[in-house]
TIRO-2110 file (N, C-alpha, C; in Angstrom, 1 decimal):
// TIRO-2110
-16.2, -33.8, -25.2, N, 1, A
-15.9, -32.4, -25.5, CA, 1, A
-14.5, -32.1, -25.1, C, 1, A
-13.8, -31.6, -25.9, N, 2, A
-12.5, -31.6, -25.8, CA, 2, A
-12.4, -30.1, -25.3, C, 2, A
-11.2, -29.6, -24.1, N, 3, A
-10.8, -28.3, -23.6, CA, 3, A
-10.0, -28.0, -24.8, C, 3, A
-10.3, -26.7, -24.8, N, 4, A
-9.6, -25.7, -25.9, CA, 4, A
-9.1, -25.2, -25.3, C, 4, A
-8.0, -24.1, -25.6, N, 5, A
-7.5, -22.8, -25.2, CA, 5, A
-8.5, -22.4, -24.1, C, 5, A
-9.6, -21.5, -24.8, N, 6, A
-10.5, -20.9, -23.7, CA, 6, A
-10.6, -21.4, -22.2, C, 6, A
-11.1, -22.7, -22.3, N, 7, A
-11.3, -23.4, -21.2, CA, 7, A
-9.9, -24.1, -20.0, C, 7, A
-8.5, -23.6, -21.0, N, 8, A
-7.8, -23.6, -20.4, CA, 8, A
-7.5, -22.3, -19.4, C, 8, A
-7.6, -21.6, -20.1, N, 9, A
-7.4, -20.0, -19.5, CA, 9, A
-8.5, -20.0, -18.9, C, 9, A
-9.5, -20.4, -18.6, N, 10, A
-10.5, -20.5, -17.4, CA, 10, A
-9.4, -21.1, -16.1, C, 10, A
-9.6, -22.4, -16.8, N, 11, A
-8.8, -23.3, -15.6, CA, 11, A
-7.9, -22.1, -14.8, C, 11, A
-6.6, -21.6, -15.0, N, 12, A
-5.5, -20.7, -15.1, CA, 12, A
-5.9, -20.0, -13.8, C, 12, A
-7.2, -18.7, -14.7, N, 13, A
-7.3, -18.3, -13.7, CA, 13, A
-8.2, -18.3, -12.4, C, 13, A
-8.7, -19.9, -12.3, N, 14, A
-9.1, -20.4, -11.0, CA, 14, A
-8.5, -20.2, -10.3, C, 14, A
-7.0, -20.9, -10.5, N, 15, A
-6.0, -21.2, -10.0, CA, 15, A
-5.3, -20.3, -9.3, C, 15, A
-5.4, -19.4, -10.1, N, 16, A
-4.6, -17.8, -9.6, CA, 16, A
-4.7, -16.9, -8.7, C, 16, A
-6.7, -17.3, -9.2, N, 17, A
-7.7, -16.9, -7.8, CA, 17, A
-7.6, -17.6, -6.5, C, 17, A
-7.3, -18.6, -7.0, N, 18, A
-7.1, -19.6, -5.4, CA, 18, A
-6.2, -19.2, -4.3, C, 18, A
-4.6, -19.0, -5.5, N, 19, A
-3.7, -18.6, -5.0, CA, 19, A
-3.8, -17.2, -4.4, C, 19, A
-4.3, -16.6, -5.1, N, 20, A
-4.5, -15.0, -4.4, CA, 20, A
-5.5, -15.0, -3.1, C, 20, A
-6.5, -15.6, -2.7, N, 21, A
-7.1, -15.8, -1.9, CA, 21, A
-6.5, -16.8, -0.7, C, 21, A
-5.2, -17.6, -1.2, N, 22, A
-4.7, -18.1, 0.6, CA, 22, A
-3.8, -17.0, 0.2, C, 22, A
-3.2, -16.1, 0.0, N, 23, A
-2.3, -15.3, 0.2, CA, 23, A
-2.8, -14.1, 0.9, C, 23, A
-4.2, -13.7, 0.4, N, 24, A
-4.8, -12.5, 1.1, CA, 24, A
-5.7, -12.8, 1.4, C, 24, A
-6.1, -13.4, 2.9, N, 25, A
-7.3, -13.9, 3.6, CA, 25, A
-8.3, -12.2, 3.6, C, 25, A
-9.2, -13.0, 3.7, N, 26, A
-10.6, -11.3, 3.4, CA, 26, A
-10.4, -11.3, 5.1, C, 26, A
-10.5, -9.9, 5.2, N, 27, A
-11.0, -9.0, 6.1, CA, 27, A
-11.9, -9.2, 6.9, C, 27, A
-12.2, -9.4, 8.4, N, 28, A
-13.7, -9.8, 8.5, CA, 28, A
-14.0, -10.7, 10.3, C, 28, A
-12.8, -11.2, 9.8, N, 29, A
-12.6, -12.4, 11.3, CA, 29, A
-12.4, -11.5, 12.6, C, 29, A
-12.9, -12.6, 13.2, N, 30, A
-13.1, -11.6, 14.7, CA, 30, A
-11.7, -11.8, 15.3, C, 30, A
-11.0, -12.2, 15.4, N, 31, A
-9.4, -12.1, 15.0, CA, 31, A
-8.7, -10.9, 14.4, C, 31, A
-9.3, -10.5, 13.3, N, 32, A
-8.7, -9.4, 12.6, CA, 32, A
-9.2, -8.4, 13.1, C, 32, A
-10.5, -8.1, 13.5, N, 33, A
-11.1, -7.1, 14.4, CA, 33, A
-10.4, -6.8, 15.4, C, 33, A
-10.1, -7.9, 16.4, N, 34, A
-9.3, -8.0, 17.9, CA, 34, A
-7.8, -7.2, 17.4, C, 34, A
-7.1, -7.6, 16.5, N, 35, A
-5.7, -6.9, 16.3, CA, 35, A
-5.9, -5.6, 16.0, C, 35, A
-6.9, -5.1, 14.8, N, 36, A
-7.1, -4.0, 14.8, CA, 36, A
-7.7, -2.5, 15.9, C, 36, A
-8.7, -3.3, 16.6, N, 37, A
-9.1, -2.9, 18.1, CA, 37, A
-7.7, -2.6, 19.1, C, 37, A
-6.5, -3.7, 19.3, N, 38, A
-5.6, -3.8, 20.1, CA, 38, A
-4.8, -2.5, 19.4, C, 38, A
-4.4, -2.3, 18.1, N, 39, A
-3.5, -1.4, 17.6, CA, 39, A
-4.3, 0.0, 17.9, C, 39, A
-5.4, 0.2, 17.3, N, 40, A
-6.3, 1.5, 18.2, CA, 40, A
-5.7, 1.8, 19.3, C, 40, A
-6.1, 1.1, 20.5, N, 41, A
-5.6, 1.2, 21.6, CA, 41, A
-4.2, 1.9, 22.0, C, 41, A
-3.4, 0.7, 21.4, N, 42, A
-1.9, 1.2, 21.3, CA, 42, A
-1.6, 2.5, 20.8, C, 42, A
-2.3, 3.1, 19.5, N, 43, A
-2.0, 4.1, 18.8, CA, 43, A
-2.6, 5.3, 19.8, C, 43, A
-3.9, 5.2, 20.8, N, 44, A
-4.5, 5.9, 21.3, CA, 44, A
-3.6, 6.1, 22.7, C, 44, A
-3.3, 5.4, 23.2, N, 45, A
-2.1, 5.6, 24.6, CA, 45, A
-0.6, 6.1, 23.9, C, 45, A
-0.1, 5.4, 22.6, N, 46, A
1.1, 6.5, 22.1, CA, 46, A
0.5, 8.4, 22.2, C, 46, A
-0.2, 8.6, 21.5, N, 47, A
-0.7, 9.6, 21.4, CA, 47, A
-1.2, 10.4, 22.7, C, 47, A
-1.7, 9.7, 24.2, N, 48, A
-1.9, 10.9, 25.2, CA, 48, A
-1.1, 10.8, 25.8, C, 48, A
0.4, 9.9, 25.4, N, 49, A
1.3, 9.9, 26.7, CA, 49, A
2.3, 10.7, 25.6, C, 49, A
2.0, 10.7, 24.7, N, 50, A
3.1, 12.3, 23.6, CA, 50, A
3.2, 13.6, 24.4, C, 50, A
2.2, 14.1, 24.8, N, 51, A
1.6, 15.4, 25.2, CA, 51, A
2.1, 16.5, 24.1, C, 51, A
2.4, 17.3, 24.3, N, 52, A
2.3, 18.7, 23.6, CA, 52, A
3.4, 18.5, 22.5, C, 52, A
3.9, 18.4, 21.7, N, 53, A
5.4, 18.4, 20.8, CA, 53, A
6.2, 19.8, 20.6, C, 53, A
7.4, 19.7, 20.7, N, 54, A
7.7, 21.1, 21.2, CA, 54, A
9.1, 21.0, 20.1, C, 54, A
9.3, 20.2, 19.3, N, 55, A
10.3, 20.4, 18.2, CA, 55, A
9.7, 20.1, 17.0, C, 55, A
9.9, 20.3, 16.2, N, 56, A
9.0, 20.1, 14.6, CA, 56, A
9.2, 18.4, 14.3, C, 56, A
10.7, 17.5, 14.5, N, 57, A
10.2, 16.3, 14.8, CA, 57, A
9.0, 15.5, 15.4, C, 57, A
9.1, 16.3, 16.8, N, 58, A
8.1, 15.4, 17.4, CA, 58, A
6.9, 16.2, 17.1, C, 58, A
6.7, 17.3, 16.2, N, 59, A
5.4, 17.5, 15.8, CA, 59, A
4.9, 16.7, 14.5, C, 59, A
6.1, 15.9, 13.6, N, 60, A
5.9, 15.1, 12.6, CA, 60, A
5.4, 13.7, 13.4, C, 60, A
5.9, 13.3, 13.9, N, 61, A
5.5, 12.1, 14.4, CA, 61, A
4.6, 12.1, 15.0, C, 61, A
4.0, 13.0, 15.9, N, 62, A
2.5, 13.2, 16.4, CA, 62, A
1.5, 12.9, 15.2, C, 62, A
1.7, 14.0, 14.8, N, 63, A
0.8, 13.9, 13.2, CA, 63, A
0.9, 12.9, 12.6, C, 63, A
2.2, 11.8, 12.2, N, 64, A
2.0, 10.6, 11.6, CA, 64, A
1.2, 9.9, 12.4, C, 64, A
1.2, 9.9, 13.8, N, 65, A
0.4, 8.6, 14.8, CA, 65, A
-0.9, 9.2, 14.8, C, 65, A
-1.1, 10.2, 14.6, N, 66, A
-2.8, 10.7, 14.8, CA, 66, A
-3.2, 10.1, 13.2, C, 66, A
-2.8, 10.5, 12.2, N, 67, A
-3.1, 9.8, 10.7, CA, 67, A
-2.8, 8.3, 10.6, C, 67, A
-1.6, 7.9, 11.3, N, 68, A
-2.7, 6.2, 11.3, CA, 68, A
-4.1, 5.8, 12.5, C, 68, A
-3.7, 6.3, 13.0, N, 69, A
-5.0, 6.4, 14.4, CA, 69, A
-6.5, 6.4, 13.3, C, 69, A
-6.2, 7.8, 12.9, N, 70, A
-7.8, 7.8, 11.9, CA, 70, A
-7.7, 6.7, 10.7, C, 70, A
-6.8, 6.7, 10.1, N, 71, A
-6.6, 5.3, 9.1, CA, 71, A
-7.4, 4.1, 9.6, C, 71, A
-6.7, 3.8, 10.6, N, 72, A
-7.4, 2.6, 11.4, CA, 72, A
-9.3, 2.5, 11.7, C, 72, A
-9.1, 3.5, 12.6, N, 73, A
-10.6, 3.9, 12.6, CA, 73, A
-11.3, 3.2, 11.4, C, 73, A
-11.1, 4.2, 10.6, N, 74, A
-12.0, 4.2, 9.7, CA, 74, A
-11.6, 2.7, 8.7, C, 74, A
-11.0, 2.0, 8.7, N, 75, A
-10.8, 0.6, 8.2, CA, 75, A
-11.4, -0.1, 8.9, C, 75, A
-11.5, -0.2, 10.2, N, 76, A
-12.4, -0.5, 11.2, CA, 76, A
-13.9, -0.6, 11.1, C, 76, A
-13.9, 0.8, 11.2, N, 77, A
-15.4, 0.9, 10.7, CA, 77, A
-16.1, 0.8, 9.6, C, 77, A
-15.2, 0.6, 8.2, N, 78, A
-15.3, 0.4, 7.0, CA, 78, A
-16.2, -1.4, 6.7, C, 78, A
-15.4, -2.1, 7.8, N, 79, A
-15.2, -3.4, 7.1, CA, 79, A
-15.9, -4.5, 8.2, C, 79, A
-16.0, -3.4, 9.6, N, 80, A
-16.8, -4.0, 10.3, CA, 80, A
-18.1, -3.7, 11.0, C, 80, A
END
């Protein structure tokens, strides 16, 4: 049986899948859990040693660290 076209473009995109998959390891490893756990952390001690923001900067940046704080979270609990 001879490969045609079709069965080449099969092949292709094995290949492509392959490559996309060492490039983007899945989600899942208790490794990736541990970093994400560690950055919580971190994001949770940036945040109570902020205290109160008292210029509209450091009220932006509060607010960006609290919105990845919950980002996190919830990717966290999304996937694990």
């Amino acid at each position: 049986m001879a490969t045609g076209p079709t069965s080449e473009g099969w092949n292709d995109l094995v290949e492509e899948l392959k490559q996309l998959e060492a490039f983007f390891p899945l989600l899942g490893g208790e490794h990736e859990r541990d970093e994400l756990d560690e950055e919580i952390e971190e994001l949770e001690q940036l945040i109570a040693s902020a205290g109160e923001p008292e210029d509209e900067h450091s009220m932006r940046a509060l607010t960006f660290l609290q919105t990845e704080l919950a980002r996190k979270r919830a990717l966290r609990d999304d996937f694990f």
